[in-house]
Every structure is written in C-alpha cells, then in structure tokens.
C-alpha positions as CSV (number, residue, x, y, z in Angstrom):
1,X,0.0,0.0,0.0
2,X,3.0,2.2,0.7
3,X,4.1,1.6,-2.7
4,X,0.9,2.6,-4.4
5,X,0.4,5.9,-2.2
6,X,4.1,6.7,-3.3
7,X,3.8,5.9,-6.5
8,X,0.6,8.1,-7.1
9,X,2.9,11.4,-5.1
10,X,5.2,10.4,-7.9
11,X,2.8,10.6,-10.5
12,X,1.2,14.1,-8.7
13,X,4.8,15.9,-8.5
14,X,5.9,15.1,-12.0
15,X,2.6,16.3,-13.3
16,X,2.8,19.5,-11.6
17,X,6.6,19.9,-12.9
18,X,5.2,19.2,-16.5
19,X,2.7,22.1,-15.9
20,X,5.2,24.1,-14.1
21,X,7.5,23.4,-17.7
22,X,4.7,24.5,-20.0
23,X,3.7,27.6,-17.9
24,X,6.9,28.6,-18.1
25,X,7.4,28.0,-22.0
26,X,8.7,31.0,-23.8
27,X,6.1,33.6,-24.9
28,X,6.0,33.4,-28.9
29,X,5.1,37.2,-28.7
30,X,8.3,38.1,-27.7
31,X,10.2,35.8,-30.3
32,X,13.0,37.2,-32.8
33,X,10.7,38.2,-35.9
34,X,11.4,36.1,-39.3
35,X,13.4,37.5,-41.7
36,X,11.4,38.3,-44.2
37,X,11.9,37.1,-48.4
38,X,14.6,38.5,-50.6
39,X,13.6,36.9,-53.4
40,X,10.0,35.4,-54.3
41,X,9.8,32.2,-52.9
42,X,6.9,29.3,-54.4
43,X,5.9,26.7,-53.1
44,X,4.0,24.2,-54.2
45,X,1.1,22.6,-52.0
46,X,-0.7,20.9,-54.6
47,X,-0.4,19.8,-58.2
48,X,-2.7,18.1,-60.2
49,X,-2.1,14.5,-61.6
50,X,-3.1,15.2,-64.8
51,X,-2.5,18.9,-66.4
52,X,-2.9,19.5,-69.5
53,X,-2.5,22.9,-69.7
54,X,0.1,25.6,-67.7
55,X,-0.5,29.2,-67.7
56,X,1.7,31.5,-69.3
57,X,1.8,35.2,-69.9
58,X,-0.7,36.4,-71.6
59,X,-3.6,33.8,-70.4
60,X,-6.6,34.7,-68.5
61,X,-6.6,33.2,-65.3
62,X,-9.2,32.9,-62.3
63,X,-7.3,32.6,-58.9
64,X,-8.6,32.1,-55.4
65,X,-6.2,33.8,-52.8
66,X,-5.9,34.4,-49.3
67,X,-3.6,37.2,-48.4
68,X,-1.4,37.9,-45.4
69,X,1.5,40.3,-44.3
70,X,5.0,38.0,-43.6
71,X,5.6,40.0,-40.4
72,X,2.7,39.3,-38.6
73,X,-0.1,37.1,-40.4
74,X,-2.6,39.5,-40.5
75,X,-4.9,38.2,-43.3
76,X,-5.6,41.6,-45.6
77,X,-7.3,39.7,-48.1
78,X,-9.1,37.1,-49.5
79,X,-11.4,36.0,-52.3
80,X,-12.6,32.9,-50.6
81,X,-14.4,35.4,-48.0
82,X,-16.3,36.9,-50.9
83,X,-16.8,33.2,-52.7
84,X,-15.6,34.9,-56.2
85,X,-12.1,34.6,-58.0
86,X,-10.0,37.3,-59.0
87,X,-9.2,37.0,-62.9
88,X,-7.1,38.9,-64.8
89,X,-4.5,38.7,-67.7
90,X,-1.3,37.1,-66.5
91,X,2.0,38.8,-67.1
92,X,0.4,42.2,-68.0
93,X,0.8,44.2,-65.1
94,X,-2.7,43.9,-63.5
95,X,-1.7,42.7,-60.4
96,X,1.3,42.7,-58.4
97,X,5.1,41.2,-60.1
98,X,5.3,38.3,-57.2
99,X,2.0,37.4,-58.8
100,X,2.5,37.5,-62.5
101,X,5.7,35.5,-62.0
102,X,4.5,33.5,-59.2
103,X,1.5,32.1,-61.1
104,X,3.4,31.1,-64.5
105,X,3.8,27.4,-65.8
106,X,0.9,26.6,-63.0
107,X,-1.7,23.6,-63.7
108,X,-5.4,24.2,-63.2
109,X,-6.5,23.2,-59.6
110,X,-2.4,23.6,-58.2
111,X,-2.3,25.3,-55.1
112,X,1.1,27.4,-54.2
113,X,2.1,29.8,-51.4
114,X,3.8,32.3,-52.9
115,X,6.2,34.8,-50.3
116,X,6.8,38.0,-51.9
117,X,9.3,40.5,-51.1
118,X,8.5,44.0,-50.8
119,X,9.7,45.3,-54.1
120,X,7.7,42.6,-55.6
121,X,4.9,43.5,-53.7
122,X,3.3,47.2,-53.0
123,X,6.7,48.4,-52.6
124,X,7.7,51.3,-51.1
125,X,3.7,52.9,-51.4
126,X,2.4,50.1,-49.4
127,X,-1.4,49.7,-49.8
128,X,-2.9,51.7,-47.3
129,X,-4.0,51.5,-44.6
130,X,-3.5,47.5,-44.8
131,X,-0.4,46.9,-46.3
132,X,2.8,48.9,-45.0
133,X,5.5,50.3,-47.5
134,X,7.7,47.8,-47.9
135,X,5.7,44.4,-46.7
136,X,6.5,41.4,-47.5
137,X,3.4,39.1,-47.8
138,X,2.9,35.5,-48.0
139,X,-0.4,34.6,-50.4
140,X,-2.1,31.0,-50.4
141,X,-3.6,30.7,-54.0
142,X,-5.4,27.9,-56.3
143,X,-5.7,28.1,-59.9
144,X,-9.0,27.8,-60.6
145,X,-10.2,28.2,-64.7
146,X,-7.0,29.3,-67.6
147,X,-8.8,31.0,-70.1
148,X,-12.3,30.5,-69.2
149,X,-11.4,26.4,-68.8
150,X,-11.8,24.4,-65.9
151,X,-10.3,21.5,-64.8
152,X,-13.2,20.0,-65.8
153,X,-13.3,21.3,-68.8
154,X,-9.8,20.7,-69.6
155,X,-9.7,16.9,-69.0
156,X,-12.7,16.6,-70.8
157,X,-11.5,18.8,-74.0
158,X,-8.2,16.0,-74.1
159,X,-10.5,12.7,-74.4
C-alpha cells in the first residue's frame, strides 16, 4: 500500500513539474521576428495528376487567394471570404510582379504559397491602410479556370 500511495505522489509531482515546464514556455510574442523574403519564394502545395494545360503570360486566369503580411499574419485579403475569384491577364501588369511570375507554368486546380518580397509586392507605397511600404506578404492561391477552362473542362477537351 505504501508503494501505491508513493507511486501516485510520484505521479502528482511530476505532473505539476510538467505544468510548471509549460507555464513557463517562452512567450512566442516576444520571439525574434522572421526574416522576411529576398527573393520570391513558391511553393507548391498541390499539383494536379493530370495537367494539361500551364499558364503563361498572356492567359486569362481565375485565382482564389488568401492574403497575409509576412511579419505578422494579418490576413488583408481574401477571395474565398467573398466566394468569387479574381481573374485577370497574367503577365500584363494587372496585379502585383510576385504574382504574375509566381502564377506562370501553373496547372489548373495547383495550389502554391507564394512569399513576396517587398519590391515585388506594393513596394515602397504600401497599400494603405492595410499593407505597410515595404511588406512582405505571404499569399495561399489555387488556380482555378486558364482562359475560361476548368479543370473540368480541360480533361474533358483532351479525351
């Protein structure tokens, strides 16, 4: 019986030293901030088995995106809150430079996270009064139609 009783004050003292270990964990608030990108960084989550078509400049794409500062992972924007794609003509300018070279050689239904650097980004203008001058920002995107086409439609154009 001894045994048992000091067996369970075992038990009891190293479960409050575990507590005592994670209360005392360091506070992520206060850890060194991440460096943010130099250089645009992709990264792919998701690709497609099949793809029979990649985008290139000059295409007409329909992306879903969510949108967040590097520094602190503020979400600034995202079309999968308003249920509706962005689309617009890759490689022409429309939209940020991490995107139109972030989004080339892409397969419908491939999703990336694409970290941009500041000067591919807003730059030194920001985008007021969400995105700061300079901000690096990290965006989650899916490729959702190339031209008008679909996954859907696309394996269903090569049979």
């Amino acid at each position: 019986m001894k045994l048992f009783t000091l067996a369970l004050v075992s038990v009891g003292l190293l479960g409050l030293s575990i507590t005592g270990v994670c209360a005392d964990a360091p506070d992520t608030k206060d850890a060194k901030p991440r460096t943010p990108p130099t250089s645009l960084q992709i990264g792919v989550k998701h690709r497609p088995e099949e793809c029979p078509v990649r985008t290139k400049v000059g295409d007409k794409i329909a992306v879903h995106y969510e949108g967040k500062l590097f520094s602190n992972g503020k979400v600034f924007d995202s079309s999968l809150k308003r249920g509706e794609p962005i689309e617009f003509t890759l490689g022409h300018g429309h939209v940020i430079k991490g995107w139109d070279q972030g989004l080339l050689n892409m397969c419908v239904g491939e999703k990336r996270v694409l970290k941009i650097p500041g000067d591919l980004a807003y730059g030194s203008r920001g985008a007021p009064p969400d995105i700061p001058a300079d901000a690096a920002l990290v965006f989650s995107t899916e490729l959702m139609a190339v031209n008008g086409k679909t996954a859907k439609d696309l394996l269903h154009q090569e049979l």
